[in-house]
N, C-alpha and C positions, 0 to 999 in steps of 0.2 A: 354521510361523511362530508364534511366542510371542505370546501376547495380549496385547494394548494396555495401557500403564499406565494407570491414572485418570487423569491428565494429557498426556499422548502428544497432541499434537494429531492430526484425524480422519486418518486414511489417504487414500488414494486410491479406494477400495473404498467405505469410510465414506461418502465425501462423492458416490461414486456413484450409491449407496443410496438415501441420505436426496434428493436430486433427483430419483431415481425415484420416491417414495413422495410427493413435493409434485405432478410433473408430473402423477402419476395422480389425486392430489385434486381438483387448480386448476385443469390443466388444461396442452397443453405450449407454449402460448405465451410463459410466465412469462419473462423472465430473473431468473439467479440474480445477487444480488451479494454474498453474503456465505451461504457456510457453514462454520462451526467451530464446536467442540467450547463444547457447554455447560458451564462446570467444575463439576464436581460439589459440593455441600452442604459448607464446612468441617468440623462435627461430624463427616459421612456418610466423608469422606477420612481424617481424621485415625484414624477407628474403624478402617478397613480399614489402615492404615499402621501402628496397632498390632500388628498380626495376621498379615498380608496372609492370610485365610482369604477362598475361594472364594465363601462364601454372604456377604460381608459387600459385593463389590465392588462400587461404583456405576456405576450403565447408563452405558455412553455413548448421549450426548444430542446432536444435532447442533442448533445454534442458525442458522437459517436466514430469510435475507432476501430478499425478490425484489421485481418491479417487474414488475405485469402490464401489457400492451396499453390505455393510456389512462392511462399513469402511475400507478395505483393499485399501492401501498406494502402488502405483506402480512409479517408474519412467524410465526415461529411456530419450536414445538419437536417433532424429531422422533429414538423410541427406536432407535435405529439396529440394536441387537438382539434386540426384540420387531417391528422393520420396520412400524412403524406410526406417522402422524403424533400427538399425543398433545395437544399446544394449536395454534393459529391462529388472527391477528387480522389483519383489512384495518381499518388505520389512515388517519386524517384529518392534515393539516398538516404532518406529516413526510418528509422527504427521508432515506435512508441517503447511506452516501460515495460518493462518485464513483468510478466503473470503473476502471484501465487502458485500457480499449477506450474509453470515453468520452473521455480524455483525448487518445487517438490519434486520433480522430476528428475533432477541431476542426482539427489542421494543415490538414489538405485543406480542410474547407469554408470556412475564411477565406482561403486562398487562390482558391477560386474564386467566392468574393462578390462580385457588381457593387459594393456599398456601399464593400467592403473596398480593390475595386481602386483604386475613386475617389480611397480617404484614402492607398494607396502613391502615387497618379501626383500630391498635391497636398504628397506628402512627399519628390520627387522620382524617384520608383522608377518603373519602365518598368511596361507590361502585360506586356512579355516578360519582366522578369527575377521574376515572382509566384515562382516556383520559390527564388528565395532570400532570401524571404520568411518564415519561421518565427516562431514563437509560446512560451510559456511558459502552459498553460492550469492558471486556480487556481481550484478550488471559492470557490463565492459562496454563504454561510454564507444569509442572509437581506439581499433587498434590497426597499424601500418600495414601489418600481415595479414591481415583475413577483408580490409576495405570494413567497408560503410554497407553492403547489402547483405549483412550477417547477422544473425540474433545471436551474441556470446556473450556467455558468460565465465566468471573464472572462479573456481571451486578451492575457496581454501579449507587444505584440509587437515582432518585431528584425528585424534583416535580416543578411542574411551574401554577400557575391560570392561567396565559394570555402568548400567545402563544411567544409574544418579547421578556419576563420576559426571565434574567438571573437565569438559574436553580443551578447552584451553588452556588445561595445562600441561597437556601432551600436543601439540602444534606438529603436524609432518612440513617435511620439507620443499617438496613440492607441488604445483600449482595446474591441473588438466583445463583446460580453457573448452571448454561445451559448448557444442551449436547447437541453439535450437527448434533451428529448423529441420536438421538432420536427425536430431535426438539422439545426437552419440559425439563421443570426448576427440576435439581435432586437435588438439597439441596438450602438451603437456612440458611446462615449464618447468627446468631441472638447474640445479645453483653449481657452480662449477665446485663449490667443497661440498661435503654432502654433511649432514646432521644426525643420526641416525635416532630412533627412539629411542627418548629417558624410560625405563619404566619405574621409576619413583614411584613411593606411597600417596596414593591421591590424598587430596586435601577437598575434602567431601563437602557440601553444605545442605544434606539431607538430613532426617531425621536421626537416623542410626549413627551419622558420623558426628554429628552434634554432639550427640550423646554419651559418647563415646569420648570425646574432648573434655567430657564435666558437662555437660548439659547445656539448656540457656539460660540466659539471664535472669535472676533472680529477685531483684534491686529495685524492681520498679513499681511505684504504687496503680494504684486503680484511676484511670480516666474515664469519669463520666461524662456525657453532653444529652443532655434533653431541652427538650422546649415543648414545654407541654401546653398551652395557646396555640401550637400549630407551626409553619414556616413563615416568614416574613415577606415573601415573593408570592408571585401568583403568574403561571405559567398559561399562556391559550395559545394551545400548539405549538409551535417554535417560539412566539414573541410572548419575552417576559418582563416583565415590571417588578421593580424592587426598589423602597425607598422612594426618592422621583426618579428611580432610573426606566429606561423600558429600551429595548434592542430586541434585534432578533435573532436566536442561535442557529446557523446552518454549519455547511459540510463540504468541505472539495475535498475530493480524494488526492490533490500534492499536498496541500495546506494543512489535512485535518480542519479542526474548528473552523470558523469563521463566522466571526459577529458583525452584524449589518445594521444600518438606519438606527443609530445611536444618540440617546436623544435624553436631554435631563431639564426636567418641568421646573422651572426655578419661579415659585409662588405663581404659578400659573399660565408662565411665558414658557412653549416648550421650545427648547435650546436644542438645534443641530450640534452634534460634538465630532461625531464620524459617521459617514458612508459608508465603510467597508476597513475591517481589522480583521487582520490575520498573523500567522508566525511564518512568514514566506520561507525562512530560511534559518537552521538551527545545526551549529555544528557542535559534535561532542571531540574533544582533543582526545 
């Protein structure tokens, strides 16, 4: 197996590493919530991407986050090829991002909250049917009530009868705010008028309701695409060349994509264009 580009995000290997080399530190209670790739020094990249000589290459560095037992926030830098932690700091007032698993977690407990059940049964919703009860759980950036050493979140919630049903178009009215460090709902926000459930005919976008509508669309001719000579690019590992282009495809888990050392051969002369392209920030209205 080819070694790693200086931008490659970490492996599988890498990032099993560098969690063995923290658990052994800190201890194995920890959870982890973030490890990737430290990006190496611009000057330190750019030197080895003149050259690509062996003695020039920068370490990979795993940039690593956890959350020990009592909520306490550590992070720290660890050499993934000398296998040694290198910096660590237990921080005060900070939260990282919210888990997957965190997020997973609040369906169930809001549905089995007495509190919770209370605001389905005074929104019209049975104690039997909690099961088609669902949630939309969103990171709670900072709130005045609960301080800065809280992991909340705030669970907007719907209802659905049948499991295809679009749930936003049954929307409940109020709002249970989840710790997640306790793993159970500490407040629950209630609007001084109250909404109570529409149970309107869903307006479905599954197969059966489709169908049921007249079907789909009919109207539309055949799209083909072939290239039968093959693809026009030619990919070695992450760095790909296309036309005079050639860049490299990586990955940061805020950014998604990220394209690096961008570069277009003009009759021979190869042209710096970009260092480092990303979508930093994309809002939907």
């Amino acid at each position: 197996m080819a070694a790693p580009h200086p931008f490659d995000p970490l492996s599988a290997e890498e990032i099993q590493t560098a969690a063995a080399l923290v658990r052994e530190a800190h201890g194995g209670g920890v959870l982890f919530n973030t490890v990737a790739l430290q990006e190496p020094r611009k000057a330190e990249a750019v030197r080895w991407l003149a050259r690509r000589e062996a003695g020039t290459k920068p370490a990979r560095i795993a940039d690593v986050v956890v959350i020990a037992p009592g909520g306490r926030v550590g992070e720290g830098l660890v050499d993934v090829g000398q296998r040694k932690v290198v910096e660590w700091e237990w921080v005060e007032g900070v939260q990282p991002i919210i888990t997957m698993e965190e997020l997973q977690a609040v369906e169930h407990v809001v549905r089995t909250d007495a509190k919770v059940m209370e605001q389905c049964e005074l929104s019209g919703i049975g104690r039997d049917e909690m099961h088609k009860v669902y949630c939309d759980p969103w990171t709670i950036g900072y709130d005045e009530r609960f301080g800065s050493l809280v992991r909340l979140q705030q669970a907007l919630m719907y209802f659905r009868d049948q499991v295809d049903d679009c749930q936003y178009q049954y929307p409940l009215d109020f709002c249970p705010v989840y710790d997640a460090g306790k793993r159970q709902v500490v407040h629950i926000d209630v609007p001084e008028v109250r909404r109570p459930l529409r149970r309107t005919p869903p307006i479905g976008y599954h197969r059966a309701a489709v169908e049921a509508r007249g079907g789909y669309r009919q109207d539309l001719k055949p799209l083909e695409i072939t290239q039968p000579e093959g693809v026009s690019f030619r990919l070695d590992g992450r760095e790909l060349e296309w036309q005079s282009w050639r860049l490299h495809v990586g990955f940061s888990h805020r950014e998604g994509i990220v394209l690096r050392d961008i570069t277009y051969n003009d009759r021979g002369t190869v042209r710096p264009i970009f260092y480092r392209l990303s979508l930093a920030e994309m809002v939907v209205p």
